[in-house]
C-alpha positions as protocol buffer text, in pm:
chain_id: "A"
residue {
  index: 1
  type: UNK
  ca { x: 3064 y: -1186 z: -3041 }
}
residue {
  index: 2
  type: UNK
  ca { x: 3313 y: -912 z: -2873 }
}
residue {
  index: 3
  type: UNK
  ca { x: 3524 y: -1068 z: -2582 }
}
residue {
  index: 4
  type: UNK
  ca { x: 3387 y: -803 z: -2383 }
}
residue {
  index: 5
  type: UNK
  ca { x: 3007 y: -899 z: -2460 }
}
residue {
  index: 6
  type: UNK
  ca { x: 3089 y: -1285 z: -2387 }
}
residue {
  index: 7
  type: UNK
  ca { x: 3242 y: -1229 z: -2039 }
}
residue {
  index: 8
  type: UNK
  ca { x: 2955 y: -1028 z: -1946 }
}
residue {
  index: 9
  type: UNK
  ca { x: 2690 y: -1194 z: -2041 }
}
residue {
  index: 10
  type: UNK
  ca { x: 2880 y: -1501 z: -1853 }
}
residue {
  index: 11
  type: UNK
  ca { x: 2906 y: -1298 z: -1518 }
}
residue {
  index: 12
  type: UNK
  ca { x: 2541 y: -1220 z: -1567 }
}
residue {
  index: 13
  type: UNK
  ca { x: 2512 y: -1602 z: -1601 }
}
residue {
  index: 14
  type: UNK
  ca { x: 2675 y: -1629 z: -1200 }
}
residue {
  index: 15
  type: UNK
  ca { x: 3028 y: -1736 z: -1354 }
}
residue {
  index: 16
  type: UNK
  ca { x: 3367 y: -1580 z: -1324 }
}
residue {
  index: 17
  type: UNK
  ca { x: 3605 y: -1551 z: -1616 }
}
residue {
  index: 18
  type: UNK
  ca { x: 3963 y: -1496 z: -1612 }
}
residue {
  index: 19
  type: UNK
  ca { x: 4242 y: -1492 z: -1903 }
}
residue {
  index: 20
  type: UNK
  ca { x: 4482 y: -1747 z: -1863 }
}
residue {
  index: 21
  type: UNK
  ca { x: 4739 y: -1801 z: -2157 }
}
residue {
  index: 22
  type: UNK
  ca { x: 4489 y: -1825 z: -2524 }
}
residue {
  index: 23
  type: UNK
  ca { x: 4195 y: -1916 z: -2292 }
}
residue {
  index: 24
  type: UNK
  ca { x: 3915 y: -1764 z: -2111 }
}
residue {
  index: 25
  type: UNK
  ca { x: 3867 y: -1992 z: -1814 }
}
residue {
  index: 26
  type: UNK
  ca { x: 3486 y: -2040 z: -1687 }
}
residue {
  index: 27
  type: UNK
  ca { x: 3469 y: -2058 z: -1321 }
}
residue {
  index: 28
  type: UNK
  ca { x: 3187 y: -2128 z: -1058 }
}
residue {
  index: 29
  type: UNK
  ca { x: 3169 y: -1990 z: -771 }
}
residue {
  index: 30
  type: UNK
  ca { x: 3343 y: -2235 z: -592 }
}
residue {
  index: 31
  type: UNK
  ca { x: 3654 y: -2104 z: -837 }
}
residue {
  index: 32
  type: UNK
  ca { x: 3626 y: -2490 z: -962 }
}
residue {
  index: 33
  type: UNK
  ca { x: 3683 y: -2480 z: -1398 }
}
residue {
  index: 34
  type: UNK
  ca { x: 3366 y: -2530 z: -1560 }
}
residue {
  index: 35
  type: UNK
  ca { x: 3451 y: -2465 z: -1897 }
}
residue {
  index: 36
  type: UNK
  ca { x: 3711 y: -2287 z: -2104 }
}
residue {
  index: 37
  type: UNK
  ca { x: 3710 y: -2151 z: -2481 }
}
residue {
  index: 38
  type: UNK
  ca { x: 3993 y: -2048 z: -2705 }
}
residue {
  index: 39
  type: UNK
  ca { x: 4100 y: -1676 z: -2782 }
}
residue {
  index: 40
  type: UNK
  ca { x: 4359 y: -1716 z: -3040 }
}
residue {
  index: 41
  type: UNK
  ca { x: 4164 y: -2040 z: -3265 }
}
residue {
  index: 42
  type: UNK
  ca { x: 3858 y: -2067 z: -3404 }
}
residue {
  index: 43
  type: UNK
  ca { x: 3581 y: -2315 z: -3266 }
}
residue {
  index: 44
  type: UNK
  ca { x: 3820 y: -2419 z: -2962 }
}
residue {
  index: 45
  type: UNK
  ca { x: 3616 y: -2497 z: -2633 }
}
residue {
  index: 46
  type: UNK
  ca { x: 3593 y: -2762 z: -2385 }
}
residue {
  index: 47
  type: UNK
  ca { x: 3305 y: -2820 z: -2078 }
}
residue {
  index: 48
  type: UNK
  ca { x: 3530 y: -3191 z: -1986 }
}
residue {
  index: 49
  type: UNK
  ca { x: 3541 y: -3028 z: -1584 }
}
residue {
  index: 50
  type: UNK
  ca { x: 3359 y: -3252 z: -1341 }
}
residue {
  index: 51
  type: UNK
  ca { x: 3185 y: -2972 z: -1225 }
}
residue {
  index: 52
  type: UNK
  ca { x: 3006 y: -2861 z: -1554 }
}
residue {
  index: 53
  type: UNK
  ca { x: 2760 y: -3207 z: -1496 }
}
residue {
  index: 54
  type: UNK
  ca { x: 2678 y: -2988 z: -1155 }
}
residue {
  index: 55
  type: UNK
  ca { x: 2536 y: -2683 z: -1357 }
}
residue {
  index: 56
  type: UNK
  ca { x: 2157 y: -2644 z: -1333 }
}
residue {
  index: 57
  type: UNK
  ca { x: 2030 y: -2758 z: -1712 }
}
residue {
  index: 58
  type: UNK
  ca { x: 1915 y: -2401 z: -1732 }
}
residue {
  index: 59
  type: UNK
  ca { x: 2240 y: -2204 z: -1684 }
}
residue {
  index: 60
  type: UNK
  ca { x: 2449 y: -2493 z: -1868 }
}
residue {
  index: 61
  type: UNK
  ca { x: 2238 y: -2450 z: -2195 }
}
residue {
  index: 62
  type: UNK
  ca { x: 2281 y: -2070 z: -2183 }
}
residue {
  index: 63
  type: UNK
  ca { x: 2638 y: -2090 z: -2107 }
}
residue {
  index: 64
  type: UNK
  ca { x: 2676 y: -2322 z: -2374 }
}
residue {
  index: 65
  type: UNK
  ca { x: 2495 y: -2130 z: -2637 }
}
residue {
  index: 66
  type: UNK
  ca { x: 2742 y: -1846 z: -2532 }
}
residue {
  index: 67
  type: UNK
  ca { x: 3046 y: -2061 z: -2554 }
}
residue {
  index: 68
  type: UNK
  ca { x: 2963 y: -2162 z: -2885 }
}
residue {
  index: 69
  type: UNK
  ca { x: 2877 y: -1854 z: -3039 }
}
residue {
  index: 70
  type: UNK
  ca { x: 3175 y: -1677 z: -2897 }
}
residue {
  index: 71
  type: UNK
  ca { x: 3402 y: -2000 z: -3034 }
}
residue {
  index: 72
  type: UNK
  ca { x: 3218 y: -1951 z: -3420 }
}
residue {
  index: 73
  type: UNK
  ca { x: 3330 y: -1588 z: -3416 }
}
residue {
  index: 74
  type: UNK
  ca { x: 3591 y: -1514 z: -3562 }
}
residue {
  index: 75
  type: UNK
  ca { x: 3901 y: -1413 z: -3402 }
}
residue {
  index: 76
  type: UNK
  ca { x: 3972 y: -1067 z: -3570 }
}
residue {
  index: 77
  type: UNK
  ca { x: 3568 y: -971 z: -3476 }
}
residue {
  index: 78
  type: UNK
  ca { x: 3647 y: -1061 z: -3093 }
}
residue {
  index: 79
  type: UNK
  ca { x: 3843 y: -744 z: -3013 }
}
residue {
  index: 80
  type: UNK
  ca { x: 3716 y: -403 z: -2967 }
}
residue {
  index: 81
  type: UNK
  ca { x: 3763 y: -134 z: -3158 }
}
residue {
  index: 82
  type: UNK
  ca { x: 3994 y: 108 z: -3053 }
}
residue {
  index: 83
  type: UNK
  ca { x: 3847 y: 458 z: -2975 }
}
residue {
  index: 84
  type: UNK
  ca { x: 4027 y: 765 z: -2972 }
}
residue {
  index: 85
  type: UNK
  ca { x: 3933 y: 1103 z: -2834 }
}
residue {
  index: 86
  type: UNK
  ca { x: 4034 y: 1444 z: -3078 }
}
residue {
  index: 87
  type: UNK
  ca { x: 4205 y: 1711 z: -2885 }
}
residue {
  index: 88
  type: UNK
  ca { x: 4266 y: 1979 z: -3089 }
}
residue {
  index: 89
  type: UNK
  ca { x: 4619 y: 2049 z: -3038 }
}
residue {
  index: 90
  type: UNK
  ca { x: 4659 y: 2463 z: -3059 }
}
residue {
  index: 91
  type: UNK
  ca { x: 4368 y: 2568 z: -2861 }
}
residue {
  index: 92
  type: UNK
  ca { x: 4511 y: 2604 z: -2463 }
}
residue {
  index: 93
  type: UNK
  ca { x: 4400 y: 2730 z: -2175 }
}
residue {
  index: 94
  type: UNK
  ca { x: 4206 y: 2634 z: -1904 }
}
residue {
  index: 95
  type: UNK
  ca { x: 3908 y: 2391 z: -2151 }
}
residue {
  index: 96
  type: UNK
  ca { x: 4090 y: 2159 z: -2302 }
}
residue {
  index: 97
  type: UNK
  ca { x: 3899 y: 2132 z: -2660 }
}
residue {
  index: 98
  type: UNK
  ca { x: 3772 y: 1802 z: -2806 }
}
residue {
  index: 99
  type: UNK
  ca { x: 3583 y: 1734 z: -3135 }
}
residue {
  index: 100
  type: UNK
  ca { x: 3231 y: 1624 z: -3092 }
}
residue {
  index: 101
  type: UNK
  ca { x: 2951 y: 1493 z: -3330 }
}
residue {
  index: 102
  type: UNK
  ca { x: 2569 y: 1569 z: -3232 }
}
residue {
  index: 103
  type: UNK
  ca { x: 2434 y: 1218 z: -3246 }
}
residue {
  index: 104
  type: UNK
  ca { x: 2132 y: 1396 z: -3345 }
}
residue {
  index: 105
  type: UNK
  ca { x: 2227 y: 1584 z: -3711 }
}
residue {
  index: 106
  type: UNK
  ca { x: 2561 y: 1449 z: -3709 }
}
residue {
  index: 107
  type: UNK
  ca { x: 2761 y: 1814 z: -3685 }
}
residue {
  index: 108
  type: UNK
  ca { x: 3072 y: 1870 z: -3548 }
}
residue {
  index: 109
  type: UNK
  ca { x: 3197 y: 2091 z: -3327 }
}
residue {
  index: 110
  type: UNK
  ca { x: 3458 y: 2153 z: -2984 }
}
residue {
  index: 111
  type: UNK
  ca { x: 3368 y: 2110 z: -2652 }
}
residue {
  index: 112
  type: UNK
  ca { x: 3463 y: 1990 z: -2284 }
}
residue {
  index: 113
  type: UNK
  ca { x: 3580 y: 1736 z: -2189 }
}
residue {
  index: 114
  type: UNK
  ca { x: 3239 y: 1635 z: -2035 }
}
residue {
  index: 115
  type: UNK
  ca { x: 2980 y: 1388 z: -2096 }
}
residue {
  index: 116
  type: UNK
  ca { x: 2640 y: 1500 z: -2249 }
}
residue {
  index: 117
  type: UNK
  ca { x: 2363 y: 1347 z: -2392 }
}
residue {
  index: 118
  type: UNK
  ca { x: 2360 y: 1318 z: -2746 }
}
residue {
  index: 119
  type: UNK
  ca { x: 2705 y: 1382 z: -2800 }
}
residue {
  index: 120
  type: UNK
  ca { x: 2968 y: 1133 z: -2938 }
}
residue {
  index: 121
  type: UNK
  ca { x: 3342 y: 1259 z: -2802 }
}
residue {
  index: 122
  type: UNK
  ca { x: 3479 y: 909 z: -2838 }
}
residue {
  index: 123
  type: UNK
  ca { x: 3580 y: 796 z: -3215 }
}
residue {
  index: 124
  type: UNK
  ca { x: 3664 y: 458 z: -3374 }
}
residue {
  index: 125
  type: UNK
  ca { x: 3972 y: 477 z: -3666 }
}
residue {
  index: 126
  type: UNK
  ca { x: 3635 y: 417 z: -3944 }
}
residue {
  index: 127
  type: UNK
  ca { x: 3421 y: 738 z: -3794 }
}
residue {
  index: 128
  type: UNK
  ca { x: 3751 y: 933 z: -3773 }
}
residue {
  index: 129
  type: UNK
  ca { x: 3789 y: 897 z: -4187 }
}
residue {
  index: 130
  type: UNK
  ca { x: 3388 y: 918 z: -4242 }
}
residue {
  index: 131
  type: UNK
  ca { x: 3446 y: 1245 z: -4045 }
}
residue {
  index: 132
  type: UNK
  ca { x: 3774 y: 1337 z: -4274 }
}
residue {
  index: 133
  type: UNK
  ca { x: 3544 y: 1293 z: -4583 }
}
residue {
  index: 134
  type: UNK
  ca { x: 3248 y: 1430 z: -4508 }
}
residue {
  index: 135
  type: UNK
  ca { x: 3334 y: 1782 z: -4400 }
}
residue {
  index: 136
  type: UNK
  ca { x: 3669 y: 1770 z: -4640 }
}
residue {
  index: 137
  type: UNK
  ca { x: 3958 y: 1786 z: -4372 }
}
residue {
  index: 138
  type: UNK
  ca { x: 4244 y: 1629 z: -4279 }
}
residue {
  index: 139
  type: UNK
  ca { x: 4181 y: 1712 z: -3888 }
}
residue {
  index: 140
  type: UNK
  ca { x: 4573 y: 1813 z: -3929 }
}
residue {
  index: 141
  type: UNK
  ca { x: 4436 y: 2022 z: -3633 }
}
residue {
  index: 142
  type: UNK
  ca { x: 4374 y: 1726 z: -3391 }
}
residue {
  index: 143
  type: UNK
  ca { x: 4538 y: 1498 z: -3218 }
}
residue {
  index: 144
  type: UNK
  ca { x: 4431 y: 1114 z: -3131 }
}
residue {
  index: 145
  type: UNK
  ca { x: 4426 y: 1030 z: -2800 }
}
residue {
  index: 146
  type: UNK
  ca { x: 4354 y: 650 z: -2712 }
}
residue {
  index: 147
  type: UNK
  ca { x: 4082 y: 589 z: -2506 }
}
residue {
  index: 148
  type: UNK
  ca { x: 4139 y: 415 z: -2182 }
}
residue {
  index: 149
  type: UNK
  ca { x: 3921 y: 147 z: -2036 }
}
């Protein structure tokens, strides 16, 4: 399970979560610790708060389920990928150009910076080299651009 994935799926549960140190700190919403699992080691986790016995059996046995499924996974599946945009790096003027896949047929082509439906603008490092090899490029033409959250 993606760290992303667990903390919302927690919030959707009525919990906060906050990063403190290697841990990802449960929290009702009295801000009183609940629970806490380990980012850095595998199969770390703890609900030893007083206030985890006060958790409705209902919401304790889902949060639990997602505590131990995030603690099983392991730790170099927990992190995102990182995406990148292309922006082709000779084109100028007043659209800046980005490569695009149809989600559809899977072509390629430049566009705005704009979001569309069926249109993928955001890449991960494995669809930027599926890319390279299917159409036979280097995308010498492009440059990566990280993708801000």
């Amino acid at each position: 399970m993606k760290t992303k994935e667990f903390i919302k799926r927690v919030k959707e549960l009525g919990f906060e979560v906050f990063n403190e140190d290697d841990y990802l700190v449960i929290k009702d919403e009295y801000e009183s610790n609940v629970a806490n699992v380990n980012k850095t080691t595998l199969a770390q986790m703890s609900t030893d708060y007083i206030e985890w016995d006060e958790i409705y059996d209902e919401d304790k046995t889902k949060l639990f389920d997602l505590l131990i499924e995030y603690a099983k996974t392991p730790i170099d599946e927990r992190k995102e990928e990182k995406k990148f945009y292309l922006k082709h790096r000779w084109i100028k003027g007043c659209v800046i150009m980005y490569l695009y896949r149809n989600t559809l047929n899977g072509y390629c082509y430049l566009g705005d910076k704009k979001c569309r439906p069926h249109r993928q603008k955001m890449f991960t490092l494995k669809e930027i080299e599926e890319i390279k090899e299917k159409y036979n490029t280097d995308l010498s033409d492009f440059e990566k651009k990280e993708v801000e959250e």
